[in-house]
C-alpha positions as CSV (number, residue, x, y, z in Angstrom):
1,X,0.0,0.0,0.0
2,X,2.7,2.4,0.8
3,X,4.7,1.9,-2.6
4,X,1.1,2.4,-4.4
5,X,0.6,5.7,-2.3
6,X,4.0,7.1,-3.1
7,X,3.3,6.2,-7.1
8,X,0.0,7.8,-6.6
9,X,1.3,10.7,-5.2
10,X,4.3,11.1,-7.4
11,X,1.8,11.3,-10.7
12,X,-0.3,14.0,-9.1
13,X,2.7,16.0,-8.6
14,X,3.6,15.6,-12.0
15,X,0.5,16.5,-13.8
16,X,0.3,19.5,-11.5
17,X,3.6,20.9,-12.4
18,X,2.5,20.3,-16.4
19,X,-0.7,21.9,-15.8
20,X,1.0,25.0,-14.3
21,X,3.4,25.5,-16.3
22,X,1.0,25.4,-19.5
23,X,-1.1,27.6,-17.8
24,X,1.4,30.1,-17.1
25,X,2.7,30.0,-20.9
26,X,-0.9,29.5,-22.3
27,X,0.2,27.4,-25.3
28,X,-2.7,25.8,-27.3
29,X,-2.4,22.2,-27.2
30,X,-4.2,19.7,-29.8
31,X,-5.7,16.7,-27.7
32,X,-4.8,13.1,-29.0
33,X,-8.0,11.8,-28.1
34,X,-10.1,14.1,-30.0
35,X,-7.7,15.6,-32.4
36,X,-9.0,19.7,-30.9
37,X,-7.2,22.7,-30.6
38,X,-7.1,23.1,-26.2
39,X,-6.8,26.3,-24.9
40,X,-5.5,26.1,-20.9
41,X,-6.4,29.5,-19.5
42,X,-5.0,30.8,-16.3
43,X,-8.0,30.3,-14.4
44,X,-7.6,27.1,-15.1
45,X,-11.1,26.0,-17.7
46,X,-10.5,24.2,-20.4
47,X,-11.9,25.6,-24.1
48,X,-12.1,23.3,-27.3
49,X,-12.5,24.1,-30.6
50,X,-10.9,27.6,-30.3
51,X,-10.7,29.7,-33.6
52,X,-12.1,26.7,-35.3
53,X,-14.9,29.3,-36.9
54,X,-12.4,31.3,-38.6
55,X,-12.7,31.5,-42.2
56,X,-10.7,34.2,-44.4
57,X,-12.6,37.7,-45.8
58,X,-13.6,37.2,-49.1
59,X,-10.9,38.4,-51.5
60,X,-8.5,38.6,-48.5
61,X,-6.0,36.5,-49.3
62,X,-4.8,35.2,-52.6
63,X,-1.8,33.9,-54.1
64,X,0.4,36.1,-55.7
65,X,2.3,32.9,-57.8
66,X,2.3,33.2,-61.2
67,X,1.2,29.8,-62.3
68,X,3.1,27.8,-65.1
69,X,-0.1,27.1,-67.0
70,X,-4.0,28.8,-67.2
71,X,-6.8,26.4,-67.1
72,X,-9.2,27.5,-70.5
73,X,-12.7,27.6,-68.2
74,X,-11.0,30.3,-65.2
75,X,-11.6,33.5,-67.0
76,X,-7.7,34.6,-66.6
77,X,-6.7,32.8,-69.2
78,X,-4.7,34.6,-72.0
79,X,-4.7,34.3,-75.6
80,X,-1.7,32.6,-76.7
81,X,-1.2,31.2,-79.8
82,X,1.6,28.6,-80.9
83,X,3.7,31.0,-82.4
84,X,4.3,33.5,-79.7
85,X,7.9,33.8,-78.2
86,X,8.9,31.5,-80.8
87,X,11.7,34.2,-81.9
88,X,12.9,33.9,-78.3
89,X,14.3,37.0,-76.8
90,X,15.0,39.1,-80.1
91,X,11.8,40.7,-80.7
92,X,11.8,39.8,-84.0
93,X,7.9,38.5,-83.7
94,X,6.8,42.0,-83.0
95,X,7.9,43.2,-85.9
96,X,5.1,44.1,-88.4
97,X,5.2,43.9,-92.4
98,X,7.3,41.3,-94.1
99,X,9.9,39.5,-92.5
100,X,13.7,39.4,-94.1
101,X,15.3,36.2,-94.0
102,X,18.5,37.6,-95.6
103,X,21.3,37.9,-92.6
104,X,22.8,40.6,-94.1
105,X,25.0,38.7,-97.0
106,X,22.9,39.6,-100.1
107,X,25.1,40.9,-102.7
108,X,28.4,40.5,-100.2
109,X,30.0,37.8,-103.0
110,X,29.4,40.2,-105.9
111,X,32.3,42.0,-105.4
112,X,36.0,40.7,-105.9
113,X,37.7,41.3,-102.9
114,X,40.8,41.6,-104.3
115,X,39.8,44.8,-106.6
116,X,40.6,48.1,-104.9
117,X,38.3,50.5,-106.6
118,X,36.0,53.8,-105.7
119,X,38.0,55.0,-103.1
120,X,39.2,58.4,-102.7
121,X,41.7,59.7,-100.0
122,X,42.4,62.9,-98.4
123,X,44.8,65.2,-100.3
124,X,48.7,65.3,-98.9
125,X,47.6,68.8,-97.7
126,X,44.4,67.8,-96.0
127,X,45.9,65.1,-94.2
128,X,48.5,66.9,-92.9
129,X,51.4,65.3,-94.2
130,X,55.0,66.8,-94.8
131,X,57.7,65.5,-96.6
132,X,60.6,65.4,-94.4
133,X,63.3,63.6,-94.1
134,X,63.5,61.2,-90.7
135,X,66.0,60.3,-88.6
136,X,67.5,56.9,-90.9
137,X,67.8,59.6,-93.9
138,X,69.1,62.6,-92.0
139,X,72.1,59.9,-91.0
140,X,72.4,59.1,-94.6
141,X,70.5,56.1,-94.7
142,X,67.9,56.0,-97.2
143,X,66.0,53.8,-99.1
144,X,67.8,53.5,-102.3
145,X,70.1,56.2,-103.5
146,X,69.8,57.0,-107.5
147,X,72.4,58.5,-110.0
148,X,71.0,60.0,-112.9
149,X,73.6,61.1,-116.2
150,X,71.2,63.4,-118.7
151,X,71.8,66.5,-121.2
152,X,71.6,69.8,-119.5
153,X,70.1,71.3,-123.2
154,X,68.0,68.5,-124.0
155,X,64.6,69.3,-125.1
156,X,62.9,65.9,-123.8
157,X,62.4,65.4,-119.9
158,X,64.2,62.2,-118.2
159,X,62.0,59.5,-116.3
160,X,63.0,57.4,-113.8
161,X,60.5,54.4,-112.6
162,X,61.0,53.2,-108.9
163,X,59.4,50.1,-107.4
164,X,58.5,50.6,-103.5
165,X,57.6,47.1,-102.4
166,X,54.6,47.3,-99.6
167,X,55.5,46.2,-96.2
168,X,51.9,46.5,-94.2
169,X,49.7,43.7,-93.3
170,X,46.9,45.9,-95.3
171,X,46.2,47.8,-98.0
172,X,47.4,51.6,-97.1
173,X,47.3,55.1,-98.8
174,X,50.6,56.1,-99.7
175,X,51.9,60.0,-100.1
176,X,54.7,60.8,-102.5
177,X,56.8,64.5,-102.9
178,X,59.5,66.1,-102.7
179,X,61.2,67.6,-99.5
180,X,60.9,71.4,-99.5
181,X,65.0,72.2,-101.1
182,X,64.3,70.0,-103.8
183,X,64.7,71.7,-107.3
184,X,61.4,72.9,-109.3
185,X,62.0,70.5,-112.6
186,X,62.0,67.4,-110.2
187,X,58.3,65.9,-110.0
188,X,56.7,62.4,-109.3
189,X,53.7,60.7,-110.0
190,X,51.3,59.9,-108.9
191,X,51.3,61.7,-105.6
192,X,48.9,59.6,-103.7
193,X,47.2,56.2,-104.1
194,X,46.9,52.8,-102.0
195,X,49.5,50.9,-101.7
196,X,49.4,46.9,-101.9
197,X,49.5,44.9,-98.9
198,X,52.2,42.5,-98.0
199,X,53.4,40.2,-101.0
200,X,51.4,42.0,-103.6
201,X,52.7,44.1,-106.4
202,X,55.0,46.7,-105.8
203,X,54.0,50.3,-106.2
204,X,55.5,52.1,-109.6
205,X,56.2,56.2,-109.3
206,X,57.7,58.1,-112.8
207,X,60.3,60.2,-111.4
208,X,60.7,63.2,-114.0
209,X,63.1,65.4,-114.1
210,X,63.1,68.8,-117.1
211,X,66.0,70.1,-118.5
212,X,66.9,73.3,-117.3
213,X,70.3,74.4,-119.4
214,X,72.8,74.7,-116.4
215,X,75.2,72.1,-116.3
216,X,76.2,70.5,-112.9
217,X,74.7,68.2,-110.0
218,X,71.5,69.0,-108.6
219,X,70.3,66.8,-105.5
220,X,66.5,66.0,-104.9
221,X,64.8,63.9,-101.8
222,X,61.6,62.1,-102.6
223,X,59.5,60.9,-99.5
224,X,57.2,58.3,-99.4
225,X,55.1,57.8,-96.4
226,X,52.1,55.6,-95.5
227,X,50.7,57.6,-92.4
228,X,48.4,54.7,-91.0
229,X,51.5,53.3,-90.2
230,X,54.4,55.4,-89.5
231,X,56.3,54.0,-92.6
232,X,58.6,55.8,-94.5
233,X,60.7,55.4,-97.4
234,X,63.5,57.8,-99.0
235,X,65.1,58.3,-101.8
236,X,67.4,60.1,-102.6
237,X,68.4,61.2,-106.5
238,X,71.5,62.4,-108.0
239,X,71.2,64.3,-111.3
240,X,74.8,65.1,-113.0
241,X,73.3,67.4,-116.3
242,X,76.3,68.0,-118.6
């Protein structure tokens, strides 16, 4: 009997110190017997069912998801057609009139690429250019140096062809002139043009040189410069008129 008591005693104890402590916190609790939401209150009743009533306000809540598919029969439902975003992210669809299924190559194989044709550069004055010599001439290196034996009285004016060979990668306009002491009768041509790239055929300029009846040696400098590039070739010409 005493062993009984003391078990008897030691569960009410227990369920006292549960019930306080619940009561003092006031947690719901859900009752495994009848599966209800309990309410302990500090006065110690007991409530069921509490907030079991509670339905949300019309409207009230909704879901703000955007759902990965519309049902035909909700009313929401857009129009879409098989077609749409089919041009992905381009905008291509929203274009109106006829489409252009040319990518932009129409007409691009008419042309031979290696023909250089219709273009026109700047003048020597408009782009600034002077014909100087640089610091491998002003040493006395240059580019080829050129003797020239002609008639001082001669009625005919002597040409000289030189071949510059092209060094760039690309095709590049060229200048061609005569530093500023160079003697009037000493002229070249042409003046200006585009020069071959790499490997192709080298660029032909007619030195000519008129008679002007005095005997003796008369010195001329003629500059060719490709400004795209910082290249510069010099020549320099030797006339002995007798």
């Amino acid at each position: 009997k005493k062993k009984k008591r003391m078990k008897m005693i030691a569960i009410f104890y227990h369920s006292f110190l549960c019930l306080g402590v619940v009561g003092a916190l006031q947690a719901p609790l859900v009752s495994l017997k009848t599966k209800k939401v309990v309410l302990y209150s500090e006065e110690g009743g007991v409530k069921y069912d509490v907030g079991s009533g509670w339905k949300p306000t019309e409207g009230g809540m909704q879901s703000t998801d955007t759902p990965d598919f519309f049902y035909d029969d909700d009313g929401n439902s857009p129009s879409i057609e098989y077609t749409d975003g089919i041009m992905g992210s381009t905008g291509l669809d929203k274009l109106k009139g006829p489409r252009n299924s040319d990518p932009g190559v129409a007409g691009a194989l008419d042309v031979d690429p290696t023909t250089i044709g219709g273009y026109q550069a700047a003048s020597a004055s408009d782009a600034g250019i002077k014909f100087e010599l640089d610091t491998m001439a002003s040493m006395g290196r240059f580019t080829e140096e050129i003797s020239i034996d002609m008639a001082a009285a001669s009625d005919t004016p002597r040409v000289h062809t030189i071949m510059v060979k092209p060094v760039c990668m690309s095709y590049e306009d060229f200048y061609a002139g005569f530093t500023a002491d160079t003697p009037n009768n000493f002229s070249v041509s042409p003046t200006q043009g585009r020069m071959e790239r790499r490997g192709g055929a080298p660029t032909a300029l007619d030195i000519e040189i008129k008679p002007d009846g005095q005997p003796g040696t008369k010195t001329a400098f003629l500059v060719v410069t490709l400004p795209e590039e910082n290249e510069q070739f010099t020549y320099k010409i030797t006339v002995n008129a007798f």
